[in-house]
DSSP file (Angstrom, degrees, kcal/mol; ACC not computed):
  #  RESIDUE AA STRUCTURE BP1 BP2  ACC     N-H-->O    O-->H-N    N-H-->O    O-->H-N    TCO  KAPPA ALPHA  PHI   PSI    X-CA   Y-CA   Z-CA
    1    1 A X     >        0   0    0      0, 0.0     4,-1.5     0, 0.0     5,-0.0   0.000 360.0 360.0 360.0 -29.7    3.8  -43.0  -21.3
    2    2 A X  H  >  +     0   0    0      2,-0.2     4,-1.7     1,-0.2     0, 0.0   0.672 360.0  54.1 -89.4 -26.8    1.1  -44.2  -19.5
    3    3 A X  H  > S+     0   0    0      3,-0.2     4,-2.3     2,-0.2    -1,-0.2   0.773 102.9  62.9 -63.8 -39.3    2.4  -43.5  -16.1
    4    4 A X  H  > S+     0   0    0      2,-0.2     4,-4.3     1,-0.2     5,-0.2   0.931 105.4  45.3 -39.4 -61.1    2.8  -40.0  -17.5
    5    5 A X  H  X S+     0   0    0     -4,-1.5     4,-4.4     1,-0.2    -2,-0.2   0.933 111.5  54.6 -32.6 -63.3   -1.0  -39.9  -17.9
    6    6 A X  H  X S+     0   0    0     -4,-1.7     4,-1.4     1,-0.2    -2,-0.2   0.846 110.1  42.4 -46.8 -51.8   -1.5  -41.3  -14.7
    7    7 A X  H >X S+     0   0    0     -4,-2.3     3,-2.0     2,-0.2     4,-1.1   0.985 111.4  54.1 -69.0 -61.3    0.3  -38.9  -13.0
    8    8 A X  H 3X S+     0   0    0     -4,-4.3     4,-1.5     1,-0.3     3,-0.3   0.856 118.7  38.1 -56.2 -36.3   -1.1  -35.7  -15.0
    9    9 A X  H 3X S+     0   0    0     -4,-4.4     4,-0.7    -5,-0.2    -1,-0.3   0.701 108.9  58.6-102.6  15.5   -4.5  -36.7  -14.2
   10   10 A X  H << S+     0   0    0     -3,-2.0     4,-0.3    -4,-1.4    -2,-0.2   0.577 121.7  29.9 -72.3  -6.7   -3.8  -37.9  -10.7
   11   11 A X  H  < S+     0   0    0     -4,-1.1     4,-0.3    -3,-0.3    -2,-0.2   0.700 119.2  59.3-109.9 -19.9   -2.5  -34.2   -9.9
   12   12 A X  H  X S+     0   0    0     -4,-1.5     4,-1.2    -5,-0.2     5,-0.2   0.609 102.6  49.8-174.4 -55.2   -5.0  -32.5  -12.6
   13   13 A X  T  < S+     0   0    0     -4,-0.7     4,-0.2    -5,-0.2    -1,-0.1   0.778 108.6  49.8 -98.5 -15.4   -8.3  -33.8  -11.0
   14   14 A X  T  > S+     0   0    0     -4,-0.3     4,-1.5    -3,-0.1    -1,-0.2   0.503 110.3  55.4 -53.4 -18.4   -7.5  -32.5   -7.2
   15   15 A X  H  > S+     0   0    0     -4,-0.3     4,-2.1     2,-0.2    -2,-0.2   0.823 110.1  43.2 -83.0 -26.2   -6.6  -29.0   -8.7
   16   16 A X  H  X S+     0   0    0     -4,-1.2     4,-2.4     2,-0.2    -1,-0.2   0.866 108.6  54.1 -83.5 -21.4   -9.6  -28.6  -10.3
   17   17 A X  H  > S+     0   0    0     -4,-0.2     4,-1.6     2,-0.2    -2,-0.2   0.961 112.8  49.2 -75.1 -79.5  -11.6  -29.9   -7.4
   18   18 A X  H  X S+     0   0    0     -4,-1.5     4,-1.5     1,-0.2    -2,-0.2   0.796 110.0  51.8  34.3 -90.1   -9.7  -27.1   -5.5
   19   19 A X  H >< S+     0   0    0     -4,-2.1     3,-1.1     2,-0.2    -1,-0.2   0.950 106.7  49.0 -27.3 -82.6  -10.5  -24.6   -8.0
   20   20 A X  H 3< S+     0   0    0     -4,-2.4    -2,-0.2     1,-0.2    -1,-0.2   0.880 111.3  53.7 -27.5 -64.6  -14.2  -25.2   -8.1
   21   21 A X  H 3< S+     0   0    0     -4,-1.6    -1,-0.2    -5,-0.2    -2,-0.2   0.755  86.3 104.6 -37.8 -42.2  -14.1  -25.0   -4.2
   22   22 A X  S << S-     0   0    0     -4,-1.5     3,-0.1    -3,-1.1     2,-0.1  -0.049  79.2 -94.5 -53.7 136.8  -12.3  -21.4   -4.0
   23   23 A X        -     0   0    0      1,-0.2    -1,-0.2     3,-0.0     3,-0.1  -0.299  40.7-104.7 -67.5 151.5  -14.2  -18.2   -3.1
   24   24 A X        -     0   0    0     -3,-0.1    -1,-0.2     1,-0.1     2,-0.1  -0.266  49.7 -87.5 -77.4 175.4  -15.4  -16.3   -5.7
   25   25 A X        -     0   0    0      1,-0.1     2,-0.4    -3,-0.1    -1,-0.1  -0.309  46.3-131.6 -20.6 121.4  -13.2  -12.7   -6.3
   26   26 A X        -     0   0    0     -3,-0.1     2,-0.8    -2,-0.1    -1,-0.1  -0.780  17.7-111.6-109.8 178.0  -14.4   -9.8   -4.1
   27   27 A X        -     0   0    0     -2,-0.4     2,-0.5     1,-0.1    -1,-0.0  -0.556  32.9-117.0 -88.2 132.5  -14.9   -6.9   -5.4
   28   28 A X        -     0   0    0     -2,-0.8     2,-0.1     1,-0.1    -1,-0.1  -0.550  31.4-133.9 -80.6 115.7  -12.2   -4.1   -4.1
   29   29 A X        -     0   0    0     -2,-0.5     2,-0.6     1,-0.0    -1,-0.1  -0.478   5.7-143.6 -87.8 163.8  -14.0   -1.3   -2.1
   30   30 A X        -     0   0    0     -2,-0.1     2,-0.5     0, 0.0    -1,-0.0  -0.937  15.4-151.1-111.8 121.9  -13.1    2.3   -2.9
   31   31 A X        -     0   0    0     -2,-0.6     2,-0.1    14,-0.0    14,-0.1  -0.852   9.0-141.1 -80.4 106.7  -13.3    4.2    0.5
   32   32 A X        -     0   0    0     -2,-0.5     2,-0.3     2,-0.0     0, 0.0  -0.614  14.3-153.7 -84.8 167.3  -14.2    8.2    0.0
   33   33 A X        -     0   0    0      2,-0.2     4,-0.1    -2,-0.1    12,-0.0  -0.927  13.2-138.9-114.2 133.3  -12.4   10.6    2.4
   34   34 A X  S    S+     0   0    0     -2,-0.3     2,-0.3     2,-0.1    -2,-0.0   0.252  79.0  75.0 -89.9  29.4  -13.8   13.9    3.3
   35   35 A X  S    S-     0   0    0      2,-0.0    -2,-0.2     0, 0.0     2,-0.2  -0.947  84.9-106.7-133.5 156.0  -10.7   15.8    3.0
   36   36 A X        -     0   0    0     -2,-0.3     2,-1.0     1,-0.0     3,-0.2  -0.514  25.8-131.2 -68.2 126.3   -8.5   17.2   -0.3
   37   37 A X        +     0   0    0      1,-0.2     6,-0.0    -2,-0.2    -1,-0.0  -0.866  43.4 165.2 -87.9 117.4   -5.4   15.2   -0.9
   38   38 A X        +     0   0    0     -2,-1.0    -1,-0.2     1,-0.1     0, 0.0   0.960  66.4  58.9 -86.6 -58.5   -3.3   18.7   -1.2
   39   39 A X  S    S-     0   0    0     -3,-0.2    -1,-0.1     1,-0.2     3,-0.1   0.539 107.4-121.0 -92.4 -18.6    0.4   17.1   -0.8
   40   40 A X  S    S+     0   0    0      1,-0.4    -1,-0.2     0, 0.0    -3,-0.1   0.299  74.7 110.5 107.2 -38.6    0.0   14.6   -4.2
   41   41 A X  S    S-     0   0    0      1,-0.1    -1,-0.4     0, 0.0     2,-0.3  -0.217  77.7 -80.9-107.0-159.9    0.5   11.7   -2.5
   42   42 A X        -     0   0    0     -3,-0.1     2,-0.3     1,-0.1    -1,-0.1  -0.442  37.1-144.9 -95.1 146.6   -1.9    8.6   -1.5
   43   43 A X        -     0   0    0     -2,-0.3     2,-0.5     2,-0.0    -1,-0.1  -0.665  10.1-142.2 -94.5 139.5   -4.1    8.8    1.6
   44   44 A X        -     0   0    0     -2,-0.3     2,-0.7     2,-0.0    -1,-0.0  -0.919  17.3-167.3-119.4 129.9   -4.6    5.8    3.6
   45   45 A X        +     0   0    0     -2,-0.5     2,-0.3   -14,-0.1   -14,-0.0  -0.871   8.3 174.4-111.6 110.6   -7.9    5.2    5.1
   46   46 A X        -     0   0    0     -2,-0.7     2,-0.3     1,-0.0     3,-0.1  -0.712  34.0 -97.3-109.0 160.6   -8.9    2.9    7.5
   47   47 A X        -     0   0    0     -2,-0.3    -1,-0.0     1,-0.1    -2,-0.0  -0.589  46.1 -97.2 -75.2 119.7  -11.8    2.0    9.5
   48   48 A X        -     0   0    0     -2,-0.3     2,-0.3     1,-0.1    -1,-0.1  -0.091  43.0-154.1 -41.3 151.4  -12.4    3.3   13.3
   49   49 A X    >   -     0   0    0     -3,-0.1     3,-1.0     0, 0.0    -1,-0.1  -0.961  21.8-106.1-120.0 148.4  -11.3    0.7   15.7
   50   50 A X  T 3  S+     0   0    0     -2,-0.3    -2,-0.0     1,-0.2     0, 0.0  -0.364 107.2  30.6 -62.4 124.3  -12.5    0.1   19.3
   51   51 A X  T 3  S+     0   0    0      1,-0.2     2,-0.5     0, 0.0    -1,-0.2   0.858  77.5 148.0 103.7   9.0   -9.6    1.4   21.4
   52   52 A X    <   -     0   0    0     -3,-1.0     2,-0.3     1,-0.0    -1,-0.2  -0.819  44.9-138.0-116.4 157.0   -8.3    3.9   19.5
   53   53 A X        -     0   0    0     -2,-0.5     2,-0.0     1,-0.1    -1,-0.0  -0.591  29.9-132.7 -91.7 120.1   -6.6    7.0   21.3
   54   54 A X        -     0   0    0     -2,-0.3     2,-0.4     1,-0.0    -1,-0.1  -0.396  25.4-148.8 -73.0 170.1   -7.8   10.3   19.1
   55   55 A X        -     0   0    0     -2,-0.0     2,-0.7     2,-0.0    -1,-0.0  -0.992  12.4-141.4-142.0 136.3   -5.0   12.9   18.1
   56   56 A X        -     0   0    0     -2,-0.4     2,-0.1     0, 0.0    -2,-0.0  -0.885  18.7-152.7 -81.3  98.8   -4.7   16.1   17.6
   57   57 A X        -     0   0    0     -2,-0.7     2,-0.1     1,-0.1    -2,-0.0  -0.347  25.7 -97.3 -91.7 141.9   -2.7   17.1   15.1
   58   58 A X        -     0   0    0     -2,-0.1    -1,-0.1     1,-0.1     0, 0.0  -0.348  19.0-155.0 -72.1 130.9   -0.7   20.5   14.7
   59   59 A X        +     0   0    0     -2,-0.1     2,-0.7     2,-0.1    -1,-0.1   0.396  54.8 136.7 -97.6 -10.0   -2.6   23.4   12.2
   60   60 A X        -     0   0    0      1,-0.1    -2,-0.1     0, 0.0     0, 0.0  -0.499  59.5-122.7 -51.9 110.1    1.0   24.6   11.8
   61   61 A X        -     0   0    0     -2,-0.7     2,-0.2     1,-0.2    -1,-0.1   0.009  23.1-117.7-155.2 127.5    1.6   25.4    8.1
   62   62 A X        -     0   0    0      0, 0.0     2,-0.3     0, 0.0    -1,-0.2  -0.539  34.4-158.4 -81.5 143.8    4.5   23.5    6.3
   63   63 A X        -     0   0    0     -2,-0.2     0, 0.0     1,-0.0     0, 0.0  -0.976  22.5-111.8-144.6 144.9    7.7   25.7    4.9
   64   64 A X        -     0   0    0     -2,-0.3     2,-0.3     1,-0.2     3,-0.1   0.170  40.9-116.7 -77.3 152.8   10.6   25.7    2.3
   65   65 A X        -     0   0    0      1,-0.1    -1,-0.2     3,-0.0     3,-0.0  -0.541  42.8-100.5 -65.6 148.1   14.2   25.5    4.1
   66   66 A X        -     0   0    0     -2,-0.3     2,-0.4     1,-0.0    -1,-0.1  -0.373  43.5-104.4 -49.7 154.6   16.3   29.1    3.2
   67   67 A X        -     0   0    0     -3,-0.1     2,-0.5     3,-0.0    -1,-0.0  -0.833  30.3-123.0 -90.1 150.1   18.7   28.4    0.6
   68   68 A X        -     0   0    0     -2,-0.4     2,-0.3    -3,-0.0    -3,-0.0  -0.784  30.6-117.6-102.9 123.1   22.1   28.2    2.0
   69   69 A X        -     0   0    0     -2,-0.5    -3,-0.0     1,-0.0     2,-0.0  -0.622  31.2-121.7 -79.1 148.4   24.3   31.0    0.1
   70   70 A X        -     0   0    0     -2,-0.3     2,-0.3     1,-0.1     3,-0.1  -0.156  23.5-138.9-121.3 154.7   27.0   29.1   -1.7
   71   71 A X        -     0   0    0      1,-0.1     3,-0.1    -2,-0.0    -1,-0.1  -0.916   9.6-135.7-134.5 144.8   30.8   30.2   -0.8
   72   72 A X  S    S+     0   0    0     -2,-0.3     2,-1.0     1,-0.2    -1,-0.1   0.958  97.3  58.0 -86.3 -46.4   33.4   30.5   -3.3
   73   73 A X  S    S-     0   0    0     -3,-0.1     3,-0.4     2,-0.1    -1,-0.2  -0.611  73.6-172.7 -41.0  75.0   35.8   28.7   -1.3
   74   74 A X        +     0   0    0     -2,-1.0     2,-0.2     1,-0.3     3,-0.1  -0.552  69.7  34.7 -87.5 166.2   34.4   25.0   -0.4
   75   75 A X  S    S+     0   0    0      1,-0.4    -1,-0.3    -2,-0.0    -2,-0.1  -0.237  89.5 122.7 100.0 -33.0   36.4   23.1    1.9
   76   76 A X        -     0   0    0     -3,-0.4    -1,-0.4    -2,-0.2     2,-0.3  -0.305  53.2-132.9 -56.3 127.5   37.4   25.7    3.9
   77   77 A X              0   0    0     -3,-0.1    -1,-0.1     1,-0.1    -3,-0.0  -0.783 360.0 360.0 -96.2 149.8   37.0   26.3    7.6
   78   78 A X              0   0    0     -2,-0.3    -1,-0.1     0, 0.0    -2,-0.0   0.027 360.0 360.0 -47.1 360.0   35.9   29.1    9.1
């Protein structure tokens, strides 16, 4: 029983020391964007980096596939 003791506060009094030490929490920054997320899903924003190559991105306008009209026959080739 006594070894028990020993043990819990020989492991007990380095965690707290540990503890104490530890950097406080930081606080999670919220980043604004100056653009509308349109599409719904989550934007990721990062910070310029030295060194990075810009791009130009395509103004081209996104669109549904056709629907493919359904044949009464499946499996069949043509």
């Amino acid at each position: 029983m006594k070894a028990t003791k020993l043990t819990l506060s020989t492991l007990a009094i380095p965690a707290l020391a540990l503890a104490a030490c530890a950097p406080e929490a930081e606080e999670e920054t919220t980043m604004e964007v100056g653009v509308e997320d349109v599409g719904g899903g989550e934007l990721q924003v990062a910070d310029p980096q030295p060194g990075e190559v810009q791009v130009d991105l395509p103004e081209t306008p996104m669109k549904n596939v056709p629907a493919e009209p359904e044949s009464d026959s499946e499996g069949e080739a043509e």
